[in-house]
C-alpha positions as CSV (number, residue, x, y, z in Angstrom):
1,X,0.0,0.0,0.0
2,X,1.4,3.1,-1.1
3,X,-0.2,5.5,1.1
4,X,-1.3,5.7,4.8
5,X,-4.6,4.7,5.5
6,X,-5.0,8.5,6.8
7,X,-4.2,9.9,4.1
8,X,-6.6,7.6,1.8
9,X,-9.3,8.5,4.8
10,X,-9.0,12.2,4.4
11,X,-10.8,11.9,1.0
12,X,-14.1,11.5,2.8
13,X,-14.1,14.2,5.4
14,X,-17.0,16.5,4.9
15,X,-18.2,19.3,6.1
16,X,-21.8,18.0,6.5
17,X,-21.1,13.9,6.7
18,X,-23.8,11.7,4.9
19,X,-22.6,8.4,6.6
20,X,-20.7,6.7,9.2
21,X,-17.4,7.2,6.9
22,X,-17.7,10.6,6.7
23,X,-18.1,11.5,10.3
24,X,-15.3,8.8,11.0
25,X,-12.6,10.9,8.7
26,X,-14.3,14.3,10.6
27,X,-13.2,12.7,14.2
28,X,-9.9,11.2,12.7
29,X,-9.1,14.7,11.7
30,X,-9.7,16.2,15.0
31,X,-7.7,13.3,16.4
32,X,-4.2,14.7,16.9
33,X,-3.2,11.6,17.9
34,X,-4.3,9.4,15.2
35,X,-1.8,7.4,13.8
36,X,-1.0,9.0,10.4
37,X,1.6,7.6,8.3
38,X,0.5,3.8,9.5
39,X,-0.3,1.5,6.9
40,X,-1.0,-1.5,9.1
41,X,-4.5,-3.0,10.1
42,X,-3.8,-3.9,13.9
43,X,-1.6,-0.9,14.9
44,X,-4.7,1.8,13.6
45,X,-7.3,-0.9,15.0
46,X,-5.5,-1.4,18.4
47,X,-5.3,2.9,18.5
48,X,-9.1,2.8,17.8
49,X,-9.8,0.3,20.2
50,X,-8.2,2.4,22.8
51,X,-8.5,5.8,21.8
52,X,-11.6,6.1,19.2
53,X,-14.4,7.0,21.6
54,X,-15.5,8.8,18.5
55,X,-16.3,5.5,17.0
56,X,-19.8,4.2,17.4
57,X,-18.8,0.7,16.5
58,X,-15.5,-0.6,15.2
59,X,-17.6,-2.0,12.3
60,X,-17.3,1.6,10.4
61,X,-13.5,1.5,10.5
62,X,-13.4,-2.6,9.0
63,X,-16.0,-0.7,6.4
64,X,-12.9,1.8,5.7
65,X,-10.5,-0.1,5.9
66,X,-12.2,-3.0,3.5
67,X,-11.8,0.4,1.1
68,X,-8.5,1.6,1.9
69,X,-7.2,-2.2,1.0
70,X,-9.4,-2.6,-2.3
71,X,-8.0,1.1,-3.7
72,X,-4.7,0.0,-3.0
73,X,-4.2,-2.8,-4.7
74,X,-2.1,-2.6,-7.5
């Protein structure tokens, strides 16, 4: 993967969010502590699981990360 899945989340912040991705990228943003230049699946989950109280379920970021993996297949 050639670029963080941060970065490849950013694309869907929104100033009104329509979905559960949307907001997700909103709160990442706010997040100065989100992991940024991670590429890896259980690093950014284990941070979520710790840290993303923003998160309603953990089911949004598998959704974005199911995403992030598909677009970054070469």
């Amino acid at each position: 993967m050639t670029k963080s899945f941060y970065h490849f989340l950013m694309k869907y912040r929104h100033p009104s969010p329509k979905d559960a991705i949307s907001a997700f990228a909103n709160q990442a943003y706010l997040d100065h502590s989100f992991p940024k230049n991670i590429e890896d699946y259980h690093e950014i989950s284990s941070y979520l699981e710790l840290n993303g109280h923003y998160l309603d379920s953990m089911s949004v970021f598998d959704e974005a990360w199911e995403l992030y993996a598909s677009s970054e297949i070469v």
